[in-house]
N, C-alpha and C positions, 0 to 999 in steps of 0.2 A: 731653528731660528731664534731668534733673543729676544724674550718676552720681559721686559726692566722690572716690573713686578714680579712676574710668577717666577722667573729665574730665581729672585731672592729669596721667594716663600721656601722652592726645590733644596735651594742649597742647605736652609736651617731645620730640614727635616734630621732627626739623629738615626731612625730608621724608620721603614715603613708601618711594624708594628706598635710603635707608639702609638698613646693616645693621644686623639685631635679631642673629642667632642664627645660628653656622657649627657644623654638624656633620660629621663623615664625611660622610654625605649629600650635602649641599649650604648652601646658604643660604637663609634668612628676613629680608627686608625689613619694614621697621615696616610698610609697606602689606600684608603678607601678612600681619602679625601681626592688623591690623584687621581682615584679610579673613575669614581662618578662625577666629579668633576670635568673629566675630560669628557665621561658620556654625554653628558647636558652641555660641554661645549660642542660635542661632532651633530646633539641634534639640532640647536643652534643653528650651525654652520648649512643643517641641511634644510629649514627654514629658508636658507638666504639674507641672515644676516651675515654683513660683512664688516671688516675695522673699521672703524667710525659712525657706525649705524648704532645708535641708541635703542636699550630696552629696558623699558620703564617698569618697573616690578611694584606690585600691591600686594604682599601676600602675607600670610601670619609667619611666625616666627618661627623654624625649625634648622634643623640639619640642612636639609635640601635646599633650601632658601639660603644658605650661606654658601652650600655647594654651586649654585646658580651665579650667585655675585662672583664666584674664581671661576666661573664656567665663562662670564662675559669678560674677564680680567685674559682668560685664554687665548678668545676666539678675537681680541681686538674690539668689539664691544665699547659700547658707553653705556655705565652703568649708572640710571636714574630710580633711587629706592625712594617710592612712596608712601607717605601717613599713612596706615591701615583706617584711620578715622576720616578720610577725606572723603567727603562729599564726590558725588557725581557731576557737580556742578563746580566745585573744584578743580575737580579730575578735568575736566573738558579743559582750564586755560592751559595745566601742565602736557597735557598732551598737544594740542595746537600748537605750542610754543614750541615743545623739544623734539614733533615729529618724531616719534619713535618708531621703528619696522618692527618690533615685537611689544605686546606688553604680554606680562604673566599674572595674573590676578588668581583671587580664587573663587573655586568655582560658584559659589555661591551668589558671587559677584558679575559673574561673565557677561550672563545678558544684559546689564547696565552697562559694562565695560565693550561690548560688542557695539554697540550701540554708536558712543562716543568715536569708537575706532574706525567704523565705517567713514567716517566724514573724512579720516585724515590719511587711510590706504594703512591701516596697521596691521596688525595679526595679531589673533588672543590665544595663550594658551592658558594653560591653570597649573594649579599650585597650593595644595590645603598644608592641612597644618600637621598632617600626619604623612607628610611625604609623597602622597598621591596627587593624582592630577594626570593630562594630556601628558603633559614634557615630560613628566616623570617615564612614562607610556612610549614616548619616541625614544626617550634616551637609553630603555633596556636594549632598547634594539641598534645600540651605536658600539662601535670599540671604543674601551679605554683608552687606546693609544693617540691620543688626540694632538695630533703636532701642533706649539703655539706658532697663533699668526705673531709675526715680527710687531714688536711695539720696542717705541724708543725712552729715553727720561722725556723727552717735553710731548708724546703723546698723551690724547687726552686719555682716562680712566674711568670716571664716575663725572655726573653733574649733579648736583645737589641744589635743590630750591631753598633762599633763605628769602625772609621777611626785610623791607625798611623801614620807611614811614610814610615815602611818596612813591605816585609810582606803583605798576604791578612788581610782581614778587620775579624771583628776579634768580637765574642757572647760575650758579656758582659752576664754573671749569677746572677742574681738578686731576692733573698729569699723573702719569705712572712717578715721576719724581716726586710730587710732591706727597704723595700718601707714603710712600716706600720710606724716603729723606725723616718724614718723622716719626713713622712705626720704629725704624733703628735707632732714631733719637731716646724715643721714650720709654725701651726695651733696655739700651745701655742707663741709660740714669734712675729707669725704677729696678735696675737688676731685675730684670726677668729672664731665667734660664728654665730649661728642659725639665727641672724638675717643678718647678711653678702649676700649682693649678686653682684659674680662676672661676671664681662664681659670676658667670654672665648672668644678669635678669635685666638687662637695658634692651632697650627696642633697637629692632638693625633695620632701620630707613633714617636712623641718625648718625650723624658722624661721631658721638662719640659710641654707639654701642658695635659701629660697624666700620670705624676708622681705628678709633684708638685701641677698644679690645681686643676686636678678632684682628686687625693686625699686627698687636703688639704680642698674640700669642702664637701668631703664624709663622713672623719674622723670629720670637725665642724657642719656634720648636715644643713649646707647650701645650698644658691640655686645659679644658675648660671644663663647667658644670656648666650645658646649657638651660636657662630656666624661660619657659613661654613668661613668667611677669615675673614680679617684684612679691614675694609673701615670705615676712617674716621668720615664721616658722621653719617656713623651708629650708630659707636659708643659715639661721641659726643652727640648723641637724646640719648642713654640708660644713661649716666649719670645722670642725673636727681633720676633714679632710680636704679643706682647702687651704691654701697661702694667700691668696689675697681677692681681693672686693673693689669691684668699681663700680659707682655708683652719683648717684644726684643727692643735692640735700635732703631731700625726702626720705629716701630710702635711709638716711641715718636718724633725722629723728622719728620713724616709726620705732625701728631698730632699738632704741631709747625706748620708748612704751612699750615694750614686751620685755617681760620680769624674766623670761630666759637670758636675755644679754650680761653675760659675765664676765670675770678673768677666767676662767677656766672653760669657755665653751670658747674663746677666742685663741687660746695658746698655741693654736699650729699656726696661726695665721699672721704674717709677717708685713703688712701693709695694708691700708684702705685707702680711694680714692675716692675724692668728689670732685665733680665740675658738671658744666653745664650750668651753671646758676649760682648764685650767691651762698655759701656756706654761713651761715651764722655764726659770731663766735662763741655767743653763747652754749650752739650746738657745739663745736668744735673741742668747748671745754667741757663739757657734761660728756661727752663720749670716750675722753683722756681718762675724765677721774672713775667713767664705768668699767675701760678696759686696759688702760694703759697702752693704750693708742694713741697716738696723735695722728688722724688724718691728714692725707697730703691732701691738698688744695691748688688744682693747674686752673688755668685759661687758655680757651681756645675762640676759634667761630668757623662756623661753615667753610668760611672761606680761606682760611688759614690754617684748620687743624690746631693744633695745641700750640699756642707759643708761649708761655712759662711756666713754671711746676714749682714748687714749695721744694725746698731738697730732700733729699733719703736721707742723706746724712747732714746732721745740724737742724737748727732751732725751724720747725713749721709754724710759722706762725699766724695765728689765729686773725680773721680780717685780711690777709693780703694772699698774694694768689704766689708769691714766691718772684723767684726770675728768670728772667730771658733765660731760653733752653740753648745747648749749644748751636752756633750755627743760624741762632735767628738774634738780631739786631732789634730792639726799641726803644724811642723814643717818644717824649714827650711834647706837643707844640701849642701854641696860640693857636685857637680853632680857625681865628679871619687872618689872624696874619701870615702862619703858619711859622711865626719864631719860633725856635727850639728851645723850650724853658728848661731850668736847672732844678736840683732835686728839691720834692717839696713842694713842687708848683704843680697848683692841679690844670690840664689841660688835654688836649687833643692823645690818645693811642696811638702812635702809629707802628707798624712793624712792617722787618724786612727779611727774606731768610727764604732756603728751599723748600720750605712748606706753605708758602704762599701762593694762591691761587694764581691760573694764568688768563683772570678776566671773568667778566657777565656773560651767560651764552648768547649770542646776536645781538650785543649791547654795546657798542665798541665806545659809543661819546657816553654812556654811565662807568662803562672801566678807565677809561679817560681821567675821568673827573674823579674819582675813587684815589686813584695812585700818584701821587708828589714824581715830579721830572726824574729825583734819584731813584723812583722805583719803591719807597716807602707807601703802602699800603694805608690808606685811612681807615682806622676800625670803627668807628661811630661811637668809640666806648671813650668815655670820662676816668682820669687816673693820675696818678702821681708817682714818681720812686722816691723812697726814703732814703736816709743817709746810710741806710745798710744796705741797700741795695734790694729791696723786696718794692714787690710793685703791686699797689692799691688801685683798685677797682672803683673809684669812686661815684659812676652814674653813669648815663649814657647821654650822648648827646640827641639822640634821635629821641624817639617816643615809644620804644620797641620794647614790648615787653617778655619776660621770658618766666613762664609760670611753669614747674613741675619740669622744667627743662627744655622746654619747647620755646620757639618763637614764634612771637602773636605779633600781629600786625594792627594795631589800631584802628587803621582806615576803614582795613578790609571788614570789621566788625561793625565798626558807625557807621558804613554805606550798607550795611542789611537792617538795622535798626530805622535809621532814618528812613529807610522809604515804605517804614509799617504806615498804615491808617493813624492817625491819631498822637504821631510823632512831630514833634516841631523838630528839634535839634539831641542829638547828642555828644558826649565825648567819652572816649573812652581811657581808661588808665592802667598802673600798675600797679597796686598798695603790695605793701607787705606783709606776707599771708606767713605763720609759723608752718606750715607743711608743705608749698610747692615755693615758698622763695617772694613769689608775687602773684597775688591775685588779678584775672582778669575783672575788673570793676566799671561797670555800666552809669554815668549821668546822663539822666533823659529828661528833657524838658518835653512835658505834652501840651496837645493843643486845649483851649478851655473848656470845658465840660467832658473833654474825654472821658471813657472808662477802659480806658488802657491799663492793664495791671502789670505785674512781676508774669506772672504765669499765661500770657497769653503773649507777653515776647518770647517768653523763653518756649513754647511751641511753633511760633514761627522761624525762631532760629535752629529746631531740633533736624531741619532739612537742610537746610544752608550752610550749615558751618560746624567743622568737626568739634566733636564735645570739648576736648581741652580749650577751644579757643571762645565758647561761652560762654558769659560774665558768671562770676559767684554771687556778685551780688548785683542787684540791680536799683540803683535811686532815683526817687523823682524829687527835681527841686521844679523851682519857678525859672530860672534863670542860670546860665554860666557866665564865671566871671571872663570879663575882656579885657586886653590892655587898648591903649587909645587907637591901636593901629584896628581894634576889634578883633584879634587872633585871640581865640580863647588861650585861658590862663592854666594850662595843665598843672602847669608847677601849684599854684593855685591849690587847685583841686588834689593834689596829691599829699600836699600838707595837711589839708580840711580832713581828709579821709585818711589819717594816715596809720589810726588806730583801730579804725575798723575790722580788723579781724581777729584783732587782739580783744577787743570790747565784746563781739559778739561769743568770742571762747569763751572770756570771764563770765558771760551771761548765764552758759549752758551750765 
């Protein structure tokens, strides 16, 4: 039968002993990758999930866990990868919401995850970080020979929870077309072939460490260094024997503060990538004159996947995220009126193209209202095209902030603070922090005589709210500023504080 993704992965196999996947561990050959793959989809299957049944995964990062995400790609599957940092009180809206017949968590995790799952008829299996667990357990006892169930391009594939500003947080729908459509986009324009091997350390409950990498090495037939995180060191020794790096702004200026980064510990290596967050150009040019690299710089969103890239070939240039990729349409508009302004004009994002989501999960008047009559996508992102044709990133229109590469929700943060003891009001922002892009930053007005400190919110939220999403810092004024209508003045606040993390570096 005709699986629209995995057919593609099968075809860009060059053989089966090829390498997929080097860990500590060992190694994964694409034949191992079909092999257990398929087992983890027949136990799946014998579970009683069926195509279109969602399973929501919470697990650490390995082999098997990506085996898992083409095990649900197999079997028909909706595949929902969760924050390993997500609260249990978290966990409860994304499972309510997305009903899932399976979650995989790990085990460590299970009895909290059991728990949750009873209310909504799900099933737990497990899932560590060394390849064990339950499923692991069912799935020796499955054949590889796992026939796909038929999926089409506009089935769905994965749903992925992104942040706004109003509003609960909210399924992105994500087709076999539209992950397929841009793994082969961004495979042909960063040249990646068979002989490619990248250094994965990004998290796979993200789209880019579980969209853009492992599909853009799945669809070139490549092999990866899988790495559990991000450390320096580590990855400085794999260069040698890697071609290329994708990555967040963070990960380049750490990169930058360790005295091993050279021209000569980078010289096999043919490409860097950053997104997910604002690149600096400062960083941008301090990384040129360390290795003689220019990093590419794309833009994507949950819900879209990657829609521009800085080019392979010609000037990347620092500040702007490059252009519309083949195949994907954008323009620029007046946020109320939605005219189409000319280059130069800063306005509305919007984009069009086969890697565009196909809606909000059971949201049908929020995807409504998201998408223009023609089908163009509102990305809530602030930007302009130059007279060359590169596209700047100038701010967002929403209040959404994206620290270290993640998306923070504002509200969700001010509605756990606000309803401390001894809180009157607060708001929350983005500053711009030198190591994650934007800081999560806390204004709390208290009530009079409180003795509410930094360190007795920041224990109240150590239950509530996964650590990335946090504040760094936390301030107490008297008051936030209003405009006449009384809606606090973020913008405000953002200027006030806009040196704050720069200030408190200088200090240390």
């Amino acid at each position: 039968m005709s699986n629209h993704l995995f057919d593609a992965i099968r075809r860009s196999i060059a053989a089966d002993d090829a390498v997929f996947i080097e860990t500590a561990e060992g190694r994964w050959t694409y034949g191992d990758m079909v092999e257990w793959s398929g087992r983890i989809a027949g136990a799946i299957d014998t579970l009683g999930v069926r195509p279109g049944d969602r399973v929501a995964v919470q697990v650490e990062k390995s082999a098997e866990a990506l085996m898992l995400y083409l095990a649900c790609i197999r079997c028909g599957a909706v595949y929902l990868p969760l924050n390993t940092a997500y609260t249990l009180a978290e966990l409860d809206y994304f499972i309510s919401d997305a009903e899932p017949r399976l979650i995989v968590t790990d085990p460590k995790a299970a009895d909290g995850i059991k728990t949750i799952a009873s209310k909504y008829g799900a099933l737990v299996e497990t899932l560590d970080e060394r390849g064990g667990g339950s499923l692991v357990e069912l799935a020796n006892d499955e054949t590889p020979d796992f026939v796909e169930a038929a999926r089409m391009a506009d089935d769905l594939a994965a749903i992925l929870y992104t942040s706004g500003t109003t509003g609960r947080s909210k399924g992105a729908m994500l087709t076999h077309a539209n992950l397929l459509s841009n793994a082969l986009t961004l495979r042909d324009c960063w040249r990646f072939t068979p002989d490619d091997r990248l250094i994965h350390a990004l998290p796979i409950f993200h789209t880019h460490g579980l969209f853009v990498a492992t599909n853009v090495i799945l669809t070139s037939g490549a092999s990866m260094f899988l790495l559990p995180k991000f450390d320096p060191a580590q990855i400085l020794a794999l260069m040698p024997r890697a071609t290329t790096l994708m990555g967040v702004p963070t990960f380049y200026v750490r990169l930058l503060q360790h005295e091993g980064l050279n021209r000569q510990v980078v010289a096999n290596m043919r490409l860097f990538i950053s997104g997910s967050a604002p690149l600096l150009a400062d960083t941008h040019r301090a990384f040129q004159e360390r290795t003689g690299h220019a990093i590419l710089e794309r833009y994507g969103m949950t819900e879209t996947n990657m829609n521009t890239s800085n080019p392979y070939d010609g000037e990347r240039m620092a500040g702007t995220v490059g252009f519309p990729l083949p195949g994907v349409t954008l323009r620029i508009s007046e946020p109320e009126t939605g005219e189409i302004l000319e280059q130069d004009e800063t306005g509305m994002i919007e984009v069009k193209g086969p890697n565009v989501f196909k809606g909000y999960w059971r949201m049908p008047e929020k995807t409504k209202a998201e998408f223009r009559d023609d089908g163009f996508f509102l990305t809530g992102d602030l930007g302009k095209i130059d007279p060359q044709g590169y596209v700047h990133i100038i701010g967002r229109g929403k209040d959404l902030v994206i620290s270290g590469g993640y998306n923070i929700y504002p509200k969700e943060v001010e509605s756990e603070i606000d309803q401390l003891p001894g809180v009157v009001e607060c708001a929350v922002i983005g500053v711009t922090h030198p190591d994650f892009g934007e800081g999560v930053t806390a204004i709390v007005v208290k009530q009079p005589g409180s003795s509410l400190d930094e360190r007795a919110i920041r224990d109240a939220l150590g239950d509530r709210l996964a650590r990335y999403k946090q504040p760094k810092q936390i301030i107490f004024v008297d008051d936030l500023p209003r405009n006449t209508m009384g809606k606090v003045q973020k913008n405000v606040l953002r200027e006030r504080y806009c040196n704050l993390y720069t200030a408190r570096a200088g200090d240390d």
